[in-house]
Every structure is written in C-alpha cells, then in structure tokens.
C-alpha positions as CSV (number, residue, x, y, z in Angstrom):
1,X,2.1,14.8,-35.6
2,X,1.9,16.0,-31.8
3,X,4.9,15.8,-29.3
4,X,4.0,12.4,-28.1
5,X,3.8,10.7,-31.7
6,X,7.4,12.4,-32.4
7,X,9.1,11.0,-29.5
8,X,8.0,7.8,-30.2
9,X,9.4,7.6,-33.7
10,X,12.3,9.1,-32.3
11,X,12.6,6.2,-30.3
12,X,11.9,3.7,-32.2
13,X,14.6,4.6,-34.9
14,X,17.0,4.5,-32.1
15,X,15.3,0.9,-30.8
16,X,17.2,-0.3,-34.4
17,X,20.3,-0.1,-32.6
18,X,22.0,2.2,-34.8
19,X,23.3,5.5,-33.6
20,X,21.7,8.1,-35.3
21,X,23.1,12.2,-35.1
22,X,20.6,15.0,-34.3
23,X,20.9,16.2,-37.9
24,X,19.8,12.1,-39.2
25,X,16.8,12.1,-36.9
26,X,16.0,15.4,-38.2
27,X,16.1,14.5,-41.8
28,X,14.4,11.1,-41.1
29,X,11.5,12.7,-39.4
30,X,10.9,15.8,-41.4
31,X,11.8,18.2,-38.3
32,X,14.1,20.8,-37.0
33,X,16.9,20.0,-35.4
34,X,16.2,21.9,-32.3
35,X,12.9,20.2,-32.1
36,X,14.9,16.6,-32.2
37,X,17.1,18.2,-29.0
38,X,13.9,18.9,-27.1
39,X,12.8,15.5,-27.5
40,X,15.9,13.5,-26.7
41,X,15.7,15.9,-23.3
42,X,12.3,15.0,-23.0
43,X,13.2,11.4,-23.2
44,X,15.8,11.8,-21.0
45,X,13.7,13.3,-18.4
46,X,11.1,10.4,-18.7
47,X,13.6,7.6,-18.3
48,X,14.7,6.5,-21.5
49,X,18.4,5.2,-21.1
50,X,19.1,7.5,-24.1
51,X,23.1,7.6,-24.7
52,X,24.8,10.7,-26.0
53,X,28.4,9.9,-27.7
54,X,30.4,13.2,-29.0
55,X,33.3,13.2,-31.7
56,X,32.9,12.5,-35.4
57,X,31.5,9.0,-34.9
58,X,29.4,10.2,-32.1
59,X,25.3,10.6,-32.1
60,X,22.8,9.4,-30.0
61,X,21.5,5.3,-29.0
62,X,19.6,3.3,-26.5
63,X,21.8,1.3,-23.8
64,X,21.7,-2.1,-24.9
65,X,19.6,-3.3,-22.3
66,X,16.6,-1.0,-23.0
67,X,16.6,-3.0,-26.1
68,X,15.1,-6.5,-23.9
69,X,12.5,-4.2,-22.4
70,X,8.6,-4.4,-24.1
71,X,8.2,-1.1,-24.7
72,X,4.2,-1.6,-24.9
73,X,2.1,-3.8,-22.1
74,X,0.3,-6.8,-23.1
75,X,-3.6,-6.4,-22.7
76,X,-3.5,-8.7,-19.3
77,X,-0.8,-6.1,-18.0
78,X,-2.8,-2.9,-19.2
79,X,-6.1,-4.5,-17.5
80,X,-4.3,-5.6,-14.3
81,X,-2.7,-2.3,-13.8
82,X,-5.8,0.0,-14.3
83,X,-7.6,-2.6,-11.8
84,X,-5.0,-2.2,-9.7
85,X,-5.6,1.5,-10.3
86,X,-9.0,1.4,-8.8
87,X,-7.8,-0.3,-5.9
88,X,-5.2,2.2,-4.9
89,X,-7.7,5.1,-5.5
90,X,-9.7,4.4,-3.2
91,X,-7.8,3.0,-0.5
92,X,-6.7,7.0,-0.4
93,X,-3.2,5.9,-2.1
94,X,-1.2,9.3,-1.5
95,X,-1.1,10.3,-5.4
96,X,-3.6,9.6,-6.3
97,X,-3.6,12.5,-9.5
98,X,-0.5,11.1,-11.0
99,X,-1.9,7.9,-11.2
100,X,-4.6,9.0,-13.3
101,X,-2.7,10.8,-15.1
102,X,-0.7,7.5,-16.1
103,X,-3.4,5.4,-16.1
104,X,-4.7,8.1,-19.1
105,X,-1.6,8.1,-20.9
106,X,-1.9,3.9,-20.7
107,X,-5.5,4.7,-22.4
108,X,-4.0,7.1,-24.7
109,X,-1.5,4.9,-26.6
110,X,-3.9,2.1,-26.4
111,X,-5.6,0.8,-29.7
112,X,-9.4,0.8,-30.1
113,X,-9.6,-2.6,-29.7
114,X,-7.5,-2.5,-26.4
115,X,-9.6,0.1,-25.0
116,X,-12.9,-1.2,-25.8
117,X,-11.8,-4.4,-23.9
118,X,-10.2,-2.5,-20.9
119,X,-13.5,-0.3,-20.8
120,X,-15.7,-3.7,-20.6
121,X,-13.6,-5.1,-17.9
122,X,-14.1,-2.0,-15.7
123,X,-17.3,-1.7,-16.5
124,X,-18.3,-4.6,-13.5
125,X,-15.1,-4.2,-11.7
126,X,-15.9,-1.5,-8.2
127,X,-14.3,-1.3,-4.9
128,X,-15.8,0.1,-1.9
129,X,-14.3,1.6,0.6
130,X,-15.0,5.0,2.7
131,X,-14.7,8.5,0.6
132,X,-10.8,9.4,0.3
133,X,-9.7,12.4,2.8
134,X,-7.9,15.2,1.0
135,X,-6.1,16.1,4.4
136,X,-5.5,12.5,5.1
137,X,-3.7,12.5,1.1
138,X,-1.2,15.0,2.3
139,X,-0.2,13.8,5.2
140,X,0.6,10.7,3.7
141,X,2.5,12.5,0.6
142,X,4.7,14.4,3.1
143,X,5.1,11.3,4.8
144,X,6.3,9.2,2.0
145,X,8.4,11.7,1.0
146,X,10.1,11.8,4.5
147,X,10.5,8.4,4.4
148,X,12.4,8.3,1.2
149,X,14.4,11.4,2.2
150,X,15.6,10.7,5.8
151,X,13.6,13.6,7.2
152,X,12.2,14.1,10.5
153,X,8.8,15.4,11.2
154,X,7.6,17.0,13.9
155,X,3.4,15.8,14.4
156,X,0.6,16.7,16.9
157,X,-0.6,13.3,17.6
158,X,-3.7,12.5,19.1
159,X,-4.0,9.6,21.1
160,X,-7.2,7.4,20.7
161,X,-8.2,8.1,24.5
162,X,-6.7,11.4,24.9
163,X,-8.7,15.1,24.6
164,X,-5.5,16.8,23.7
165,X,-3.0,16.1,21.4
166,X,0.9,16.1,21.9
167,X,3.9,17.5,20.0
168,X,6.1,14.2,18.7
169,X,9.3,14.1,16.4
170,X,9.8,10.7,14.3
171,X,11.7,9.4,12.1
172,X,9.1,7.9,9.6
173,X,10.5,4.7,8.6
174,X,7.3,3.6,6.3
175,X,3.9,3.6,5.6
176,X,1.2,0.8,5.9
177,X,-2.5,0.4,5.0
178,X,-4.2,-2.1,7.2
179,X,-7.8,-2.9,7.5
180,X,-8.8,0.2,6.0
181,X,-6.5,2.7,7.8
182,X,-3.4,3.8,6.9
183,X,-0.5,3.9,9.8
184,X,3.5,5.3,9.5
185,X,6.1,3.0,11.4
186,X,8.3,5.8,12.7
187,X,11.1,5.9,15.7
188,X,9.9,8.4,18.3
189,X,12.3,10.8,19.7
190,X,10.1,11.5,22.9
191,X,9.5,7.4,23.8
192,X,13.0,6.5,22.0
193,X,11.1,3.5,20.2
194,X,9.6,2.7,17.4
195,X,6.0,3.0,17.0
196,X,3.3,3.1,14.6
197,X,0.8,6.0,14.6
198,X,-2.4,6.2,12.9
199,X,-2.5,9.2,10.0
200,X,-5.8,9.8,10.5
201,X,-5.0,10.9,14.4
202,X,-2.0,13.1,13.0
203,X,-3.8,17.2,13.4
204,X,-0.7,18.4,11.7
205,X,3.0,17.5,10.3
206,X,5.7,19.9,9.1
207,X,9.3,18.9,8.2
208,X,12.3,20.1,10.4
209,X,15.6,20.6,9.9
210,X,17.1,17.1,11.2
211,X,17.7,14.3,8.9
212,X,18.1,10.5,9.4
213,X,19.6,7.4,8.0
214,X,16.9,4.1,7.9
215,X,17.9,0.8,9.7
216,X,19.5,-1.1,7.0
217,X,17.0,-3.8,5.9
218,X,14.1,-2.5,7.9
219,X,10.7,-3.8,7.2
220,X,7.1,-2.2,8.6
221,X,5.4,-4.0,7.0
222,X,7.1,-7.0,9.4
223,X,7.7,-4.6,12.4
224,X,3.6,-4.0,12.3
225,X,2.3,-7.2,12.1
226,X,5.0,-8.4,14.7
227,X,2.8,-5.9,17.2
228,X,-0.5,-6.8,16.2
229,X,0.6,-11.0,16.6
230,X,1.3,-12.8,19.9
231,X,4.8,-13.5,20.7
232,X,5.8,-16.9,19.9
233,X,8.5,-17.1,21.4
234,X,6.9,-16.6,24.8
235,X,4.7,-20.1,24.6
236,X,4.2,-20.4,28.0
237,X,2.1,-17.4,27.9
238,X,0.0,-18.3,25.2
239,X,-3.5,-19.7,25.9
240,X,-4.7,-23.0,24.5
241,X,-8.0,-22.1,22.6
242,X,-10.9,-24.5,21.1
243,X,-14.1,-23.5,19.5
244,X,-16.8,-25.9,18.0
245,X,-19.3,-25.1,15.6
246,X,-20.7,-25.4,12.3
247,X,-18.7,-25.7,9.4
248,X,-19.0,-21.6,7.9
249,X,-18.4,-20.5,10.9
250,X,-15.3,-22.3,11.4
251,X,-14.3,-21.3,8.2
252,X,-15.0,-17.6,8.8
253,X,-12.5,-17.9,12.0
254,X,-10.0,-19.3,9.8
255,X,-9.9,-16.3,7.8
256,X,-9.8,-13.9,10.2
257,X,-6.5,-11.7,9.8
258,X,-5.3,-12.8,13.5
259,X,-7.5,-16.0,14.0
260,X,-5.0,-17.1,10.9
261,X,-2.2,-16.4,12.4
262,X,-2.4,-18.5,15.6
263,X,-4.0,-21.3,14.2
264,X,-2.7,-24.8,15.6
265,X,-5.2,-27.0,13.7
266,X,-8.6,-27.9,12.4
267,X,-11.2,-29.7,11.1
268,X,-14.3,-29.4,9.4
269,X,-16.3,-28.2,13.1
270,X,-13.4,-27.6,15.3
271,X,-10.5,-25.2,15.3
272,X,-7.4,-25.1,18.2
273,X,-5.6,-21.4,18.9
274,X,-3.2,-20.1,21.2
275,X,-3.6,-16.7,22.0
276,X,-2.4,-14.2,24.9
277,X,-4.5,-13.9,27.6
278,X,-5.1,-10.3,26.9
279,X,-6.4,-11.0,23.9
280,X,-8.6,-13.9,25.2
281,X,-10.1,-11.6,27.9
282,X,-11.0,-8.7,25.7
283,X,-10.8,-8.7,21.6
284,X,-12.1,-12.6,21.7
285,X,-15.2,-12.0,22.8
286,X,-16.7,-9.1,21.2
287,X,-15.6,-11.2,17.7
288,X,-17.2,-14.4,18.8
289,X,-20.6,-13.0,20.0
290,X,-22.0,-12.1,16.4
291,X,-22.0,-15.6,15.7
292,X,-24.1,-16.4,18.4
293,X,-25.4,-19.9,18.8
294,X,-23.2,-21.5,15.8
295,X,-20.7,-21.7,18.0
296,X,-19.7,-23.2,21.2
297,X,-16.1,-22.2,23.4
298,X,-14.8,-25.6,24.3
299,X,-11.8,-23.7,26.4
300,X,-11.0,-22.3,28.1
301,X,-12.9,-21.1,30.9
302,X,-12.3,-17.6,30.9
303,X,-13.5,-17.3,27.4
304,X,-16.9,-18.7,28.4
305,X,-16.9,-16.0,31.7
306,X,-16.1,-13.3,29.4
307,X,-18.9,-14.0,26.9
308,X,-21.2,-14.4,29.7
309,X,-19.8,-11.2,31.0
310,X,-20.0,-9.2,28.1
311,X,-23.3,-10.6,27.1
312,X,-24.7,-9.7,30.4
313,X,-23.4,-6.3,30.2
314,X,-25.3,-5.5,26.8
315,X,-28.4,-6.9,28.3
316,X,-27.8,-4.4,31.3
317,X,-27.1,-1.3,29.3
318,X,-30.3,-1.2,27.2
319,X,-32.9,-3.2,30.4
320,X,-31.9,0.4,31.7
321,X,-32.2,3.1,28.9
C-alpha cells in the first residue's frame, strides 16, 4: 500500500477509540515498527490531534474530540470547495500552488463516482477575471505573512498620480480584494495613519527588523469600506439624490456596490440617495451617463450641470481631434 493508504488505516484503528502501542499497529498492519513511528509523526505534522501516553498502559489515541469530526467531505462540500477553488485562483489568491495541491489530494481520496460528478460540475462552471500576476502573488504572500507575524515592511509605493515612487514603512494590518484589485490596510509610519495601498502600485517590499502588535479586534475589511462610504454621521453634509427611469435601470443602480449603500428608498421607476457632494460632482456622473436617456436626474441641480458638463466636454474633445 503507499504512504497515504497506511496513514489512513493507522488512523482509522485509532478512530475506534482504543489506544493502540506502536508494536499493535505494527502487527495489525503488517509493518515495521519504525515505519508506524514515521507515520504517527507524519500525522502529527498534518494536524491529527494524535495523543502519545508513556508507561506500561501507555500507547498512542485520538483526543476525543477528533472523534465528532467527519473525517471525509460530503459531495456538496467536495464540489463547493473546488468551486470555491476556481474562484480564489483567479482572483490571484496569494497560494495559489498549495491550493491545488489540496484541491488534488481532495481528488485523490475521492471515489470514481465522486469524481465523475465533481468533473461534470466543473465542466460548465468558469470565472473570468484578468490573467493572475506572478509579482503581484508575492507581494501578497509576504504581505499575509507580515500580517500574521507583526512584521513591518518597508514598500516603494507609487501613487496613482505620481511619476516617482516613495519609500513607506507599514504595519500591514490585512489584505482585501475589492472590485478586482487587491489592497493591504496597513498603519503608515511616514502619515502616522492608517491607509490602504493598492498591491499592484507596490514596485517592491522587503521585511525589516521592527515588529508590531495588531489593534485588538481590528477589521479591514470594515476600516475599507468605511472610506469608500459617506459618513453618516455627518447628515447634514449629505446630498438628497432622486433619479427616474425605467425599471432595469433602476434596478441596476440598486445594485451598484455604493448606490446600495446610500439607498433611502425606492420603487419600481424611482430611487432616493444621499451622497456627498464630492461624490455627486465627480464619480455620479461618469456612472449615470452610459445609461443615457433611460434615465432622468430629478435632483438635484448640480447633478444635471455636471452631466451637461461632462457631456459637453466629450463632445468637445473628439469635435477637435
């Protein structure tokens, strides 16, 4: 039998809930005894809670709650995890080879059956998304690994509207993929804040010899999205918002990752926002004009100048080409 097959019977005499000696798995299985000690390691190393009592009544067993644990997926969890698989991949998920290499060992111990039916489910399941960057992979694996380790990085960042780049330490609290990019909440030692920085503007990252601890409790995922939203705790300077139009296009709005967000109400050709004026005067705009006439800005005002205002520049731009 190979290694793999081995451990497994290994395991499942101690799943009985006896405690079996190195010398009664040996006999049991037909092996050396040495061979049964480089298993149990092996085990050991993977995770399995294996127990190791000495004395005469002493041997090996599982702790008790490994016992509760499935040891194999269903075929919904097998399916939903190599899906899942196919989503991470090419999203550029950091490591990306160890999760094919799991997702082969899930194929491996699979039955015919079970892989036939995984096979047809992948078969017309594809995600599409822009080729994976091995440099962008690398950063985000030392990244990560910062964040889980408390270590600061020093970064050459380059700014979206700069031509050169500047020399940063953070302290990377986490990592976030959002609309196709990924970004590291980190605190900045040359701003004294924390910001978020986009990976693929990072030219290069090495580790120094500083270490931090993480805020207790700390979320990016929360501290992004709380700079990408309008502050509602500041209502007076939000901006009352109404648009008309047909019914898919209201729907569309709906569903837009910030439109969603700021939502007051709705109906079936109407929808209300409140947004900051900065917003209003510039990202607004440039969203609403693709939808062209199946839409009409009820308010306010400076919504309708800016359309007319970005509309008039396009028209501008290419009368004089």
């Amino acid at each position: 039998m190979s290694k793999a097959d081995n451990m497994l019977s290994i395991l499942w005499l101690l799943k009985k809930g006896k405690r079996f000696t190195a010398k009664q798995l040996a006999e049991e299985l037909e092996m050396n005894i040495r061979t049964v000690y480089r298993y149990i390691d092996a085990l050991c190393a993977s995770g399995v809670p294996i127990i190791a009592d000495s004395g005469h009544n002493g041997g090996y067993s599982l702790l008790e709650r490994f016992h509760e644990a499935p040891l194999f997926f269903e075929m919904s969890e097998q399916k939903a995890l190599i899906q899942a698989a196919v989503f991470a991949r090419e999203a550029g998920y950091p490591h990306g080879e160890a999760l094919q290499r799991a997702v082969d060992k899930l194929k491996l111990y699979t039955n015919d059956e079970q892989l036939n039916e995984i096979n047809r489910h992948l078969v017309g399941f594809d995600v599409i998304h822009a080729p994976s960057d091995a440099v962008q992979e690398r950063l985000l694996q030392e990244l990560e690994t910062s964040v889980a380790n408390g270590s600061t990085m020093a970064m050459e960042y380059m700014k979206g509207t700069a031509a050169f780049t500047e020399q940063r330490e953070i302290n990377p609290y986490g990592v976030v993929y959002w609309k196709g990019k990924w970004y590291v909440v980190a605190y900045c030692h040359l701003r004294e804040d924390i910001r978020s920085f986009r990976v693929d503007r990072i030219q290069s990252l090495s580790r120094t010899v500083n270490e931090f601890e993480r805020p207790q409790g700390f979320s990016a995922r929360e501290f992004f999205m709380s700079t990408m939203l309008p502050d509602k705790n500041n209502e007076e300077k939000l901006i009352s918002v109404r648009i008309e139009g047909k019914e898919q296009t209201i729907n569309d709005l709906c569903q837009h990752w910030l439109l969603s967000h700021v939502m007051v109400g709705r109906t079936a050709t109407e929808v209300h926002y409140r947004l900051e004026e900065k917003s209003v005067a510039t990202f607004l705009p440039h969203l609403l004009l693709p939808y062209g006439r199946s839409l009409r800005v009820l308010e306010p005002s400076l919504l309708q100048e800016r359309l007319v205002a970005v509309t008039t520049g396009l028209l501008d731009y290419y009368q004089t080409m």
